[in-house]
N, CA and C atoms as a LAMMPS dump frame, in Angstrom:
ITEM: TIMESTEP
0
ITEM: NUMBER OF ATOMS
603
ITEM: BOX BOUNDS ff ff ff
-5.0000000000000000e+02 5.0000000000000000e+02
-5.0000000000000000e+02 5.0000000000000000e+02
-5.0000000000000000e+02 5.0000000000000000e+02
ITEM: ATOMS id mol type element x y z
1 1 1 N -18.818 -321.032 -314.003
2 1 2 C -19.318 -319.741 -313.555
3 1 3 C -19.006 -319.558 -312.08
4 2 1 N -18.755 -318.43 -311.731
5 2 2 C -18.217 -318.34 -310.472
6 2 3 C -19.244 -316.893 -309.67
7 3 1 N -19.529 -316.563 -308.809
8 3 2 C -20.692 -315.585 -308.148
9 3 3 C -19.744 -314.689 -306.755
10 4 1 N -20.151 -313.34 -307.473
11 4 2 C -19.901 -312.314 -306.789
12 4 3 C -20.892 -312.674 -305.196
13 5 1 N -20.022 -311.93 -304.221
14 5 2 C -20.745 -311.901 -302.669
15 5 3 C -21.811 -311.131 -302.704
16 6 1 N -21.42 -309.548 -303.716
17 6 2 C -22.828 -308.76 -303.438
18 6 3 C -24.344 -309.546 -304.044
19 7 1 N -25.1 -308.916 -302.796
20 7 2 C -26.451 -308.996 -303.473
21 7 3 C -27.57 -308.149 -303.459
22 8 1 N -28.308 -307.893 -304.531
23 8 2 C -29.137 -306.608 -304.525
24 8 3 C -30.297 -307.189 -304.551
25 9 1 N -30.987 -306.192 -303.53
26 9 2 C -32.595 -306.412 -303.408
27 9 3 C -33.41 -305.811 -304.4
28 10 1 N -33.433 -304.993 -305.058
29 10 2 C -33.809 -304.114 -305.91
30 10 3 C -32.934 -303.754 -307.614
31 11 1 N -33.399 -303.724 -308.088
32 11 2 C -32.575 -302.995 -309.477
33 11 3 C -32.414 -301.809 -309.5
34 12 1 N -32.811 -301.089 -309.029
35 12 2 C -32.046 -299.454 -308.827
36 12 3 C -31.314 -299.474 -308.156
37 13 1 N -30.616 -300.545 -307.196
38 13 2 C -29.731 -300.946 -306.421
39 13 3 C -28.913 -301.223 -306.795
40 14 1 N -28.866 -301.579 -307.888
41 14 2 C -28.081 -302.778 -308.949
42 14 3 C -27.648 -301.484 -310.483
43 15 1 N -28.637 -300.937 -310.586
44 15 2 C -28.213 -299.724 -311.607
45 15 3 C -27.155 -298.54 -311.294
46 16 1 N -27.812 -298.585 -309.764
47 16 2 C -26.5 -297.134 -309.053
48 16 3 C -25.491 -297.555 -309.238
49 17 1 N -25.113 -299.203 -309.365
50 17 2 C -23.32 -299.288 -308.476
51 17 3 C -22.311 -298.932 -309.979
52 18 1 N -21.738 -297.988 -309.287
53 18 2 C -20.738 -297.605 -310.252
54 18 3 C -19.647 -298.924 -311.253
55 19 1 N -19.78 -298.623 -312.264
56 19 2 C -19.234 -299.394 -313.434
57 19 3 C -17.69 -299.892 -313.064
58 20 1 N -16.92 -299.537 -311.867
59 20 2 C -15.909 -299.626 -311.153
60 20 3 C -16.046 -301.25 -310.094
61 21 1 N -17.053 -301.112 -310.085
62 21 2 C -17.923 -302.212 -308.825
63 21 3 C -18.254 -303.319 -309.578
64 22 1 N -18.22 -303.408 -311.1
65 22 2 C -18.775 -304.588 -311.94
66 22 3 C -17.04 -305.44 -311.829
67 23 1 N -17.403 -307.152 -312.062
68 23 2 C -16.662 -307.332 -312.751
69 23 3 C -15.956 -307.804 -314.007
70 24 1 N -14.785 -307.561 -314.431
71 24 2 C -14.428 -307.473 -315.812
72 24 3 C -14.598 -308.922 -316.658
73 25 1 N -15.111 -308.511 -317.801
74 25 2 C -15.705 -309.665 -318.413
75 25 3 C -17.101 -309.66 -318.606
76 26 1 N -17.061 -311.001 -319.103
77 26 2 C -19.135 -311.187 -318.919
78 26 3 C -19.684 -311.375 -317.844
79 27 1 N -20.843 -310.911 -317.412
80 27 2 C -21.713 -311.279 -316.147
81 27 3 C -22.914 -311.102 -316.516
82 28 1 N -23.898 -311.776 -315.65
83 28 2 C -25.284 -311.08 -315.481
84 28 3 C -26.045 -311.265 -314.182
85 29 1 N -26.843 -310.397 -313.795
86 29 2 C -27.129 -310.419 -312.671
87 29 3 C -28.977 -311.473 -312.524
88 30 1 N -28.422 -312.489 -311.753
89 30 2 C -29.013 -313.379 -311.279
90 30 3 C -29.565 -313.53 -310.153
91 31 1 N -31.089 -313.064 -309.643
92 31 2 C -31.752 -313.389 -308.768
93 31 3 C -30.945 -312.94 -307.43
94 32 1 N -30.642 -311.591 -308.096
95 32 2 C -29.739 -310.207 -307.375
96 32 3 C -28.378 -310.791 -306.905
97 33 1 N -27.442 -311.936 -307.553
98 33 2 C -26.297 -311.683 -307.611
99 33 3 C -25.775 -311.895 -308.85
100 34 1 N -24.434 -311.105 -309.268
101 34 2 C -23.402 -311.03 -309.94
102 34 3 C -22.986 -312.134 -310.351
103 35 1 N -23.53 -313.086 -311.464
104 35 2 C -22.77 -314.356 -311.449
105 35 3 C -21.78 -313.625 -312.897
106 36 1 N -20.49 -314.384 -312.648
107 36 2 C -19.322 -314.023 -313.927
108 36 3 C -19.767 -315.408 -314.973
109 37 1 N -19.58 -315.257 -316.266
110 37 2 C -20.245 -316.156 -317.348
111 37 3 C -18.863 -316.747 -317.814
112 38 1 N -17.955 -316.124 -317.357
113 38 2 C -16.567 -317.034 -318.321
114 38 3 C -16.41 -316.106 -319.526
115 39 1 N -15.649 -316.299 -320.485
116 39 2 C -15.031 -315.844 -321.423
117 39 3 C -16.264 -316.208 -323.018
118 40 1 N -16.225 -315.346 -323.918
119 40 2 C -17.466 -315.794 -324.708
120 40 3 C -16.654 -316.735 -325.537
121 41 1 N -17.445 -317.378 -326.275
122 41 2 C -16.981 -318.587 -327.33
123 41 3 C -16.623 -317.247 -328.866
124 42 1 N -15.358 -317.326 -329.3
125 42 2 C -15.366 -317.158 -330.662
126 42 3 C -16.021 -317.08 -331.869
127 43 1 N -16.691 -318.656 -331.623
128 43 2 C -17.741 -318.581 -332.82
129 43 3 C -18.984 -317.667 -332.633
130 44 1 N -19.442 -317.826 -331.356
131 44 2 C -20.846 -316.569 -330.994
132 44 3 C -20.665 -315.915 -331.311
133 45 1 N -19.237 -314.989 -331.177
134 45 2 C -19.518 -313.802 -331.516
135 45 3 C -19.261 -313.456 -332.956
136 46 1 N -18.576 -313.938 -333.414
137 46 2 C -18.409 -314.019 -335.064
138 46 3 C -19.973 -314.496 -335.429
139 47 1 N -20.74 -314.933 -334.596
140 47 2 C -22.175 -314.963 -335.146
141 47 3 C -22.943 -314.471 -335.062
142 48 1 N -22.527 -313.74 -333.966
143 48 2 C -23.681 -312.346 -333.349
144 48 3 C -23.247 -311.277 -334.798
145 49 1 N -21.41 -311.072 -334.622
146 49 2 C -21.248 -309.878 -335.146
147 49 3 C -21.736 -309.932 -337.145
148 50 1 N -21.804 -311.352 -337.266
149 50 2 C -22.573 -311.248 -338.589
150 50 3 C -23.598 -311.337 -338.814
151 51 1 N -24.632 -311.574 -337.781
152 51 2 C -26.396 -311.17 -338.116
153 51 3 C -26.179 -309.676 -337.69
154 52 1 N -25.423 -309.105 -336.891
155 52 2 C -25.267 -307.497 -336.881
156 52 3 C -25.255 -306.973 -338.266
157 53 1 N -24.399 -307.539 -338.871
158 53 2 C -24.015 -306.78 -340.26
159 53 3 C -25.023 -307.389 -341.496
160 54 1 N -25.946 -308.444 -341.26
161 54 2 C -26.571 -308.587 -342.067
162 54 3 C -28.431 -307.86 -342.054
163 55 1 N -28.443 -307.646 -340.614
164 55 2 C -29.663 -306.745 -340.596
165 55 3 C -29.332 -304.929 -340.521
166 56 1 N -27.952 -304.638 -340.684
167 56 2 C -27.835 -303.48 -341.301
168 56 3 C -28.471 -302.427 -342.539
169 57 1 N -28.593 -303.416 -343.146
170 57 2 C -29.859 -302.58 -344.615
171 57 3 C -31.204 -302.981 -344.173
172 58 1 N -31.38 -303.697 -343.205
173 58 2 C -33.111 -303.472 -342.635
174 58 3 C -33.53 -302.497 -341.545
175 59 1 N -32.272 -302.425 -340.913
176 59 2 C -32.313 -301.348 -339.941
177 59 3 C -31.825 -300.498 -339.102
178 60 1 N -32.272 -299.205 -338.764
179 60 2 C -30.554 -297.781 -338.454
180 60 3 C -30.174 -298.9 -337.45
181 61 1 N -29.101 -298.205 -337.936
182 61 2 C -27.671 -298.828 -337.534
183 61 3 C -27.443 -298.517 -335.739
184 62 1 N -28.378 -297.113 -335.124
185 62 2 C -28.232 -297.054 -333.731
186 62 3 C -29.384 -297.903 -333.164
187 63 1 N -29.969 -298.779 -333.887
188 63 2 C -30.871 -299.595 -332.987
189 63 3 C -30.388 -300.831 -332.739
190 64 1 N -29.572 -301.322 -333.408
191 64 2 C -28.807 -302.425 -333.36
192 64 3 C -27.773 -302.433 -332.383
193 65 1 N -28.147 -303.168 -331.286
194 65 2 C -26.834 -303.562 -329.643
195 65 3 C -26.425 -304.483 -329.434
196 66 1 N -25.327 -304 -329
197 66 2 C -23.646 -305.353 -328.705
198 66 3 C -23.613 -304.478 -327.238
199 67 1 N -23.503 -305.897 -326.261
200 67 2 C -23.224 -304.769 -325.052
201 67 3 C -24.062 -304.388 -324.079
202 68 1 N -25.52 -304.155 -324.322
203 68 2 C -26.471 -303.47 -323.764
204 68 3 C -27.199 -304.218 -322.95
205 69 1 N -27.601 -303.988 -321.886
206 69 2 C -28.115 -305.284 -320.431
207 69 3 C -29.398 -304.521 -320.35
208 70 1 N -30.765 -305.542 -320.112
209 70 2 C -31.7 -305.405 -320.633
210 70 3 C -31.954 -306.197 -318.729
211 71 1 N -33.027 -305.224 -318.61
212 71 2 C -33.581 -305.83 -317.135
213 71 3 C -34.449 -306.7 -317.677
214 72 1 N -34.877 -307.824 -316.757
215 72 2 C -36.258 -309.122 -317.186
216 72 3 C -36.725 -309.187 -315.709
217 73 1 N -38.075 -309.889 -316.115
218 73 2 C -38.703 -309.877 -314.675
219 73 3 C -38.409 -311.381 -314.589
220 74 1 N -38.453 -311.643 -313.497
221 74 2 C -37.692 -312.926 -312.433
222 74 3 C -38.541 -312.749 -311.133
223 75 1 N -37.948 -313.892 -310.97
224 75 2 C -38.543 -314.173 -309.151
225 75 3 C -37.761 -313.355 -308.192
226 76 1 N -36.977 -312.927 -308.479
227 76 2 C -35.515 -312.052 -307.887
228 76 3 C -34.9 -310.683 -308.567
229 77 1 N -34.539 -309.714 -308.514
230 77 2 C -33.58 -309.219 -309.484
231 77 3 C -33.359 -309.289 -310.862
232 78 1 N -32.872 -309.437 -312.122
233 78 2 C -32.37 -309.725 -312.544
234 78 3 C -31.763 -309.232 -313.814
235 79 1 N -31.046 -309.063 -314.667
236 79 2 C -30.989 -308.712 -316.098
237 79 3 C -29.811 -309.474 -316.633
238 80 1 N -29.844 -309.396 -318.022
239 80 2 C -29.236 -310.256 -318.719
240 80 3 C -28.881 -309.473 -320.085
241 81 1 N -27.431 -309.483 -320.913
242 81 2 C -26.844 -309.519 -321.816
243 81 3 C -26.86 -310.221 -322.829
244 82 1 N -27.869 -309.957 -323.552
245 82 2 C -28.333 -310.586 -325.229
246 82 3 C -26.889 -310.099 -326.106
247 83 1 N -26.455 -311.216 -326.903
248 83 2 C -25.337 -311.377 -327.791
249 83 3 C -26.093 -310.009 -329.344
250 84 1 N -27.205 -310.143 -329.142
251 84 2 C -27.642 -308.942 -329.884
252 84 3 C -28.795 -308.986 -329.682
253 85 1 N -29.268 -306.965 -329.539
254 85 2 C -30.857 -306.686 -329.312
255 85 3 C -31.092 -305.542 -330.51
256 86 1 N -31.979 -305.301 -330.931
257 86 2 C -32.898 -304.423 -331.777
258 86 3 C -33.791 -303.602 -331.231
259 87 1 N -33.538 -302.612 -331.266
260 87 2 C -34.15 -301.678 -329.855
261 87 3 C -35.534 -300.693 -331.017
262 88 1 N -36.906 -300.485 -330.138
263 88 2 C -37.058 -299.556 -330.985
264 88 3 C -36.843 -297.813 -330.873
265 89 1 N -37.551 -297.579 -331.614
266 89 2 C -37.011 -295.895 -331.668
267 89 3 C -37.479 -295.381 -330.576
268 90 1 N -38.521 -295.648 -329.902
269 90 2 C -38.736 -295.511 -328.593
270 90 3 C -38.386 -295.934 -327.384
271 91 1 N -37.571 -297.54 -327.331
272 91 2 C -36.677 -297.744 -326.624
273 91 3 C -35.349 -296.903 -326.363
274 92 1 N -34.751 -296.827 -327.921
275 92 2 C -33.544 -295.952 -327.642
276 92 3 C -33.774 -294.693 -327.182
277 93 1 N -35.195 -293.854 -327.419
278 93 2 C -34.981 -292.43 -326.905
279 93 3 C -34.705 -292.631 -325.067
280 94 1 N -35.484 -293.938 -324.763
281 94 2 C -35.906 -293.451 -323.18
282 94 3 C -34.547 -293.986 -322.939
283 95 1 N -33.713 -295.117 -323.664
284 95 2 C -32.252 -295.395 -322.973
285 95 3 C -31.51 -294.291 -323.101
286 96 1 N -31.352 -293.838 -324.177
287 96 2 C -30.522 -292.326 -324.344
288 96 3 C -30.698 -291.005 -322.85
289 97 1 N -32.21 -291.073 -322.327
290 97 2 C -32.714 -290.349 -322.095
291 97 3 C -32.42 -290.517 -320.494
292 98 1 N -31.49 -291.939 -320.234
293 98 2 C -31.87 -291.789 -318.817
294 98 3 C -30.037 -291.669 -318.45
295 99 1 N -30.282 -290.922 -317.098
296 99 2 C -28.624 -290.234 -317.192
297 99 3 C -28.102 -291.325 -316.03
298 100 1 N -27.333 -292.4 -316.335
299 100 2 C -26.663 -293.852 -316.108
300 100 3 C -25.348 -293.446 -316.942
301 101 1 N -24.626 -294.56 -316.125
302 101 2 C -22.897 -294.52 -316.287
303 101 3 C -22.757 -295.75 -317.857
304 102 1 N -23.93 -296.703 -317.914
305 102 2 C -23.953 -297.732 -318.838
306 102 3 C -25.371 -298.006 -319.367
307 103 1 N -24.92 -298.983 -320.589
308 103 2 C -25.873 -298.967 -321.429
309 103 3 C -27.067 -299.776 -320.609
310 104 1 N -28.128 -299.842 -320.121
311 104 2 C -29.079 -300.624 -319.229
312 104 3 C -30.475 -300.332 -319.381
313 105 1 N -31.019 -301.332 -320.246
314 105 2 C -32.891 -300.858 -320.167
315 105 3 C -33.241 -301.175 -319.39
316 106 1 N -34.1 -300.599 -318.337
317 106 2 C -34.54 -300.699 -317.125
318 106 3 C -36.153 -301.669 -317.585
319 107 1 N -37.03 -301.829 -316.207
320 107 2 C -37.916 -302.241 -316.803
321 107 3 C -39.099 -301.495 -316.823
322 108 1 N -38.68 -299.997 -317.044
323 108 2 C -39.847 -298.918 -317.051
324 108 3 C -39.473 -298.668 -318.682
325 109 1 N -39.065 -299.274 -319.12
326 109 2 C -39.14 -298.921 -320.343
327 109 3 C -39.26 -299.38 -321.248
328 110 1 N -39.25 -299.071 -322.971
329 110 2 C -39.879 -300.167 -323.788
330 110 3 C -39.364 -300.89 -323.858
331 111 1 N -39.607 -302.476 -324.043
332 111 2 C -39.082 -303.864 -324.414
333 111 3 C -38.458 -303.742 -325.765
334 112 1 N -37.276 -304.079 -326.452
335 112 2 C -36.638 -304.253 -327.662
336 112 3 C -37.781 -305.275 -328.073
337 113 1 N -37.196 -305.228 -329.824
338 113 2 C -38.461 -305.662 -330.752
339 113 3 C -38.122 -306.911 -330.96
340 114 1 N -36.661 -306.997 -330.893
341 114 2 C -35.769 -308.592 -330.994
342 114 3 C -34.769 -308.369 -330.218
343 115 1 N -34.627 -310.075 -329.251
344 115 2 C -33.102 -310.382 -328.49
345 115 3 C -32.858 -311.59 -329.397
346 116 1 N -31.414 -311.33 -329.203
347 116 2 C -30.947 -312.654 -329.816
348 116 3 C -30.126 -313.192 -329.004
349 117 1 N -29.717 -314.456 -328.733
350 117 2 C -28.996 -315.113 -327.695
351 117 3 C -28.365 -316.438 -329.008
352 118 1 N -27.015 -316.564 -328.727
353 118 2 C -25.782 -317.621 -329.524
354 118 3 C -25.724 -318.744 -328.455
355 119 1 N -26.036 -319.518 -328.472
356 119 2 C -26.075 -320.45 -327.296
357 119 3 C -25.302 -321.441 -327.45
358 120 1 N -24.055 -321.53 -325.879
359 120 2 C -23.33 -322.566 -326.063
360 120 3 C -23.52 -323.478 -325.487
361 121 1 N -22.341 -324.352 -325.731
362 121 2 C -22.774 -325.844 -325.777
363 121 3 C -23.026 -326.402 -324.586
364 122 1 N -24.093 -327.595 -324.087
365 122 2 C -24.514 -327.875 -323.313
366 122 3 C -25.73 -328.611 -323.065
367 123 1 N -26.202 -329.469 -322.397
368 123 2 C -27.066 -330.472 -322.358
369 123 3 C -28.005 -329.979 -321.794
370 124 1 N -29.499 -330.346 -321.943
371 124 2 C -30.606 -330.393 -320.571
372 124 3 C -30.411 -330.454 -319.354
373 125 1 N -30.561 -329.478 -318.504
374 125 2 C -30.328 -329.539 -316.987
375 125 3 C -29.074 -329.217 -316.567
376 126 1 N -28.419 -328.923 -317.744
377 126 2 C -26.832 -327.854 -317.662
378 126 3 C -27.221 -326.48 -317.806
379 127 1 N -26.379 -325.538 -317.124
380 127 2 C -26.193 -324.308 -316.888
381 127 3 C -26.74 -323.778 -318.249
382 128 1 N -26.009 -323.407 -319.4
383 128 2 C -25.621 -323.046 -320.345
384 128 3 C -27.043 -323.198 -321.538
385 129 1 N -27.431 -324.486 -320.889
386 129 2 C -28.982 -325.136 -321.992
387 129 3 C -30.325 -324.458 -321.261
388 130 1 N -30.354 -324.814 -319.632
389 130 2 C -31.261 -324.156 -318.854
390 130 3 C -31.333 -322.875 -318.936
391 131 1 N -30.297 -322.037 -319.152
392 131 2 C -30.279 -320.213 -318.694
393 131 3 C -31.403 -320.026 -320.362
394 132 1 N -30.569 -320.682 -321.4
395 132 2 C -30.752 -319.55 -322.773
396 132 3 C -32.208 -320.54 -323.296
397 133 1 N -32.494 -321.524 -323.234
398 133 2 C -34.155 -322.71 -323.385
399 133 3 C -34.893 -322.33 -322.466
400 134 1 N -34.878 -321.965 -321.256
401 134 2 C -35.8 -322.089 -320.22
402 134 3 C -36.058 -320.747 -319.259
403 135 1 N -34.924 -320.365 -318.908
404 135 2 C -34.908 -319.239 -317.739
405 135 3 C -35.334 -318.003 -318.648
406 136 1 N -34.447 -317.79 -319.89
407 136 2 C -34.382 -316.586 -320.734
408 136 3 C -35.868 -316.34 -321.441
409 137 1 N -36.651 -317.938 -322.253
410 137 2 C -37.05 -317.916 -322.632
411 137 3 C -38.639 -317.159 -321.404
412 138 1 N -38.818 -317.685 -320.426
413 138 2 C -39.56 -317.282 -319.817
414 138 3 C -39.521 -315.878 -319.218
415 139 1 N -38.018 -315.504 -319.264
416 139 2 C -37.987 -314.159 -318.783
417 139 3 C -38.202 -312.98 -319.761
418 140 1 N -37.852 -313.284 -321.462
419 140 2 C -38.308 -312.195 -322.39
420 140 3 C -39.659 -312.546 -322.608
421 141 1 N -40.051 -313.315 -322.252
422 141 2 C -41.878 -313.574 -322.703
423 141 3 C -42.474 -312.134 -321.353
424 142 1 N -42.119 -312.974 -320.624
425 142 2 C -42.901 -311.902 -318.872
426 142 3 C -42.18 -310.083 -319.697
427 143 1 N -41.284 -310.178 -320.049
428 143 2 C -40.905 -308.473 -320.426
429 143 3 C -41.61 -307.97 -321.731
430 144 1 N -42.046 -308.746 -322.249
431 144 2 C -42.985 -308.186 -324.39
432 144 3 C -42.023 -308.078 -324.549
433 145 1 N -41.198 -308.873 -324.672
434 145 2 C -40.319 -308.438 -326.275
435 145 3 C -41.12 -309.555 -327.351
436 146 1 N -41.215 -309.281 -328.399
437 146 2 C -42.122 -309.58 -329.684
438 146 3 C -41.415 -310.899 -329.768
439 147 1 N -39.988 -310.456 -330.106
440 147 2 C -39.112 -311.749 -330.661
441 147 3 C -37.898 -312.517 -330.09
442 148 1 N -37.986 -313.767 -330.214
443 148 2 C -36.744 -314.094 -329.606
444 148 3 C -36.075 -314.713 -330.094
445 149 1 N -34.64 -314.873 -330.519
446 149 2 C -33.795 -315.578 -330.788
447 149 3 C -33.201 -316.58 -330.406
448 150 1 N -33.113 -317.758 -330.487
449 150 2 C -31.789 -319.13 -330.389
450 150 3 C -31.158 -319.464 -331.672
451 151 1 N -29.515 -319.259 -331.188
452 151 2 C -29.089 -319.762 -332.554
453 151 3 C -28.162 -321.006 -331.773
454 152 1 N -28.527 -321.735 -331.935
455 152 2 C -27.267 -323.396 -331.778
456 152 3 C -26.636 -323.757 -332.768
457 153 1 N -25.286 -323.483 -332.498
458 153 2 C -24.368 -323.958 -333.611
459 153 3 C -24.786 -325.617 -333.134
460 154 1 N -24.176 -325.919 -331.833
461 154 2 C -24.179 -327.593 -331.65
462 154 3 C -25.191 -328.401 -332.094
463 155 1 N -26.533 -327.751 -332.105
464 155 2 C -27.368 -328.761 -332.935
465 155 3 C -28.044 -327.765 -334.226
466 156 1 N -27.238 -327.065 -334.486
467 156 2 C -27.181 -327.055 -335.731
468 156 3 C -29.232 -326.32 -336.271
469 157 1 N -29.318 -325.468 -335.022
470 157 2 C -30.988 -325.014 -335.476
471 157 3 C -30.786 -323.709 -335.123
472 158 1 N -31.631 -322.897 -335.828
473 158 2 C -32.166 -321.862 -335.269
474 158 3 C -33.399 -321.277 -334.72
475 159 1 N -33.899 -321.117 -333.956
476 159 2 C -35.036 -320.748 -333.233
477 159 3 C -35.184 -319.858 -333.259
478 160 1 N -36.446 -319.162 -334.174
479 160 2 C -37.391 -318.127 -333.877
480 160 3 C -38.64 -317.984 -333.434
481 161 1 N -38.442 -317.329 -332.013
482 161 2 C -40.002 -317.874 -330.983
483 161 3 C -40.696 -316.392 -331.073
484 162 1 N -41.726 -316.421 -331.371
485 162 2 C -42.732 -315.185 -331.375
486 162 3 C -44.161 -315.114 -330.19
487 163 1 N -43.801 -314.13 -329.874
488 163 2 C -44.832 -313.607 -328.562
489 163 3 C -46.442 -313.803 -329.44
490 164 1 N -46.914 -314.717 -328.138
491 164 2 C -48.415 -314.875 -328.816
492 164 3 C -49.248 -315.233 -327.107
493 165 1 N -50.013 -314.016 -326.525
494 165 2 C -50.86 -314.266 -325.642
495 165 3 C -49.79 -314.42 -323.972
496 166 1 N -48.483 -313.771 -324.479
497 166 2 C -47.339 -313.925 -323.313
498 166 3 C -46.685 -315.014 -322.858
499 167 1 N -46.873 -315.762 -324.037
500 167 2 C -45.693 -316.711 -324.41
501 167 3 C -45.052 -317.063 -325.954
502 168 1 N -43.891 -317.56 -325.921
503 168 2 C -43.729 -317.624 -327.155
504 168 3 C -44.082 -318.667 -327.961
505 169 1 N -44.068 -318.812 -329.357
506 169 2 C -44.593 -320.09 -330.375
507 169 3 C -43.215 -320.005 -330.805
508 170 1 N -42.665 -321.101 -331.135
509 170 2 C -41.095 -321.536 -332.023
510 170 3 C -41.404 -322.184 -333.271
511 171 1 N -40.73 -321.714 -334.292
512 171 2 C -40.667 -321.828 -335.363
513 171 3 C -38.832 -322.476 -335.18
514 172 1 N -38.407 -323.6 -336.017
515 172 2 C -37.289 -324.155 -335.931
516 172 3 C -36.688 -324.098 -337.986
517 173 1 N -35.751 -323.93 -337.872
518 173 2 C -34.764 -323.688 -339.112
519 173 3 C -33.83 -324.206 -338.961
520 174 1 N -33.337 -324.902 -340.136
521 174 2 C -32.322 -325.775 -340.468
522 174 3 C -31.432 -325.583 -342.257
523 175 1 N -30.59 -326.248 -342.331
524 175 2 C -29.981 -326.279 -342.874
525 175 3 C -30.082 -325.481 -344.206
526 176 1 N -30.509 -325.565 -345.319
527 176 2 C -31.005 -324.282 -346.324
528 176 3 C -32.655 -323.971 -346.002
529 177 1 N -33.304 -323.965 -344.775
530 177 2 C -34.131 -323.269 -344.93
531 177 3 C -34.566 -321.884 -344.465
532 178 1 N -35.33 -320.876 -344.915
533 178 2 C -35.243 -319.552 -344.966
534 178 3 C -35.586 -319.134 -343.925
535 179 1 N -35.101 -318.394 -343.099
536 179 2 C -35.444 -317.901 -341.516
537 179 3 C -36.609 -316.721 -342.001
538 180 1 N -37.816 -317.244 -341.168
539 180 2 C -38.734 -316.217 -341.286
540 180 3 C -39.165 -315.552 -339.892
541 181 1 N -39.273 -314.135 -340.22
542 181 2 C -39.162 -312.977 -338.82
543 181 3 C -39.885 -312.566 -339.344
544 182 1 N -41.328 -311.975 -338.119
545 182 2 C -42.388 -310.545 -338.308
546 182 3 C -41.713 -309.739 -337.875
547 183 1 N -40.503 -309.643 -337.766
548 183 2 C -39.999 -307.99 -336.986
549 183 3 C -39.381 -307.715 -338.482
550 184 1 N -38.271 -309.018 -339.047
551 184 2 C -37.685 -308.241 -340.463
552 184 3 C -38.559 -309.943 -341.076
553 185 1 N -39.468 -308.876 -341.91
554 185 2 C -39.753 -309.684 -343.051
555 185 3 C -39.247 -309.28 -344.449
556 186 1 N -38.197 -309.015 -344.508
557 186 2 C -37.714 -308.757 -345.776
558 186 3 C -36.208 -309.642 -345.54
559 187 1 N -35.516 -309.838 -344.153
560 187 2 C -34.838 -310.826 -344.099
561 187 3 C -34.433 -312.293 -345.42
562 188 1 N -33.297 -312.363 -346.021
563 188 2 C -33.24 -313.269 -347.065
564 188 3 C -32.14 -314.293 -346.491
565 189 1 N -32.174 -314.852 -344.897
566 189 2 C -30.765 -315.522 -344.606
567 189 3 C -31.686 -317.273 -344.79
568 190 1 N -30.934 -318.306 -344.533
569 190 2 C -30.58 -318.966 -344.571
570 190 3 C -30.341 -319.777 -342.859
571 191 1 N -30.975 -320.803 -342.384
572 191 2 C -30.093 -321.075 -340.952
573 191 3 C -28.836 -321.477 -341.263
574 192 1 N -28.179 -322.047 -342.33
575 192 2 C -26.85 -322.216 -342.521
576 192 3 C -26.065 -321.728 -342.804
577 193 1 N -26.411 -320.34 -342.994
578 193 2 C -26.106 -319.245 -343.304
579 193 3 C -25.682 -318.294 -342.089
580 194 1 N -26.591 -318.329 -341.195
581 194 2 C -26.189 -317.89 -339.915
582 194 3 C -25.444 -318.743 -339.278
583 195 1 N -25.661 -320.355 -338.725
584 195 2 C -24.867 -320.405 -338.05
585 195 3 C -23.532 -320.722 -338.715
586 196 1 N -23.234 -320.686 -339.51
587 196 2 C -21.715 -320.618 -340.367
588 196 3 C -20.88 -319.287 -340.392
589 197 1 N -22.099 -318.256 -339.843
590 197 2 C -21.84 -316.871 -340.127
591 197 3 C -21.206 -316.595 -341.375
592 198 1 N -22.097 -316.98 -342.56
593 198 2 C -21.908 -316.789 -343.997
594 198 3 C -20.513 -317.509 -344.622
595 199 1 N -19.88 -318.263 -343.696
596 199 2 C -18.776 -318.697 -344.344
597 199 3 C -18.949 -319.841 -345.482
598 200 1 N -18.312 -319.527 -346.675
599 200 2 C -18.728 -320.386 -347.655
600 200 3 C -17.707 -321.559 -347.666
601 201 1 N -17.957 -322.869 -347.725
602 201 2 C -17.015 -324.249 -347.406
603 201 3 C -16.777 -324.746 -349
């Protein structure tokens, strides 16, 4: 990961700068600077883009985001790019509603109902394990979002942590067992199912 010079004191600071001023690729803004994330892994997104298509018959299709940077509260600045979010109908009106160059929930507005984060590979006390276990996890708890996602291909689990008292409880899934969600309880996947992204061997 490599870090932009600018730094913003504020997030409306950080919302004004024209989409010209970002740079190309992944980033997220970290304790008001621009850090660049590198290039995404293949498999994430072939895993994002198939829990996309598998919570399609649970839910409209414009609540479901690829793309969309979601402010969190931090000690600093900050927002971050979930590999997929579930917005509700009241989230999307006020994102629709606010006149910005990009897709960006601010933090005056409603919290999505689920983030999901594909997490790559990486150890305890590495970049990659710390941001999406520790930093993220504490930063969608402080914002209400209900639900949170970890999917680890490398160890092979999936994590579904649910908001209880402004922190989350984790529920862990493995190999044929059935991923259970209060946001979609009608959900019928499989953790091996996701992280294979349905590929049959």
């Amino acid at each position: 990961m490599t870090q932009a010079k600018s730094r913003f004191r504020t997030f409306e600071e950080y919302a004004a700068l024209d989409p010209s001023g970002l740079p190309e690729g992944n980033y997220e803004l970290v304790n008001g600077v621009i850090v660049e994330m590198g290039a995404e892994r293949p498999e994430n997104v072939v895993i994002a883009s198939f829990l996309f298509a598998m919570l399609l018959p649970l839910c409209p299709y414009y609540l479901l985001h690829r793309g969309t940077e979601i402010a969190v509260s931090s000690a600093e600045v900050t927002s971050r790019y979930p590999d997929l979010l579930v917005l509700t109908e009241e989230g999307l009106a006020a994102l629709l509603a606010q006149s910005q160059s990009r897709s960006l929930i601010r933090l005056d507005m409603p919290a999505p109902a689920l983030v999901v984060e594909v997490v790559s590979p990486g150890e305890p006390g590495e970049p990659n394990y710390d941001r999406d276990y520790i930093d993220k996890r504490k930063e969608y708890a402080r914002r209400g979002i209900p639900e949170y996602w970890l999917i680890d291909p490398m160890r092979a689990v999936v994590l579904v942590l649910s908001l209880s008292g402004g922190a989350y409880n984790a529920a862990e899934f493995r190999e044929g067992d059935r991923i259970r969600s209060d946001q979609f309880k009608q959900l019928n996947l499989t953790a091996h199912q996701v992280l294979t992204a349905g590929k049959t061997e």
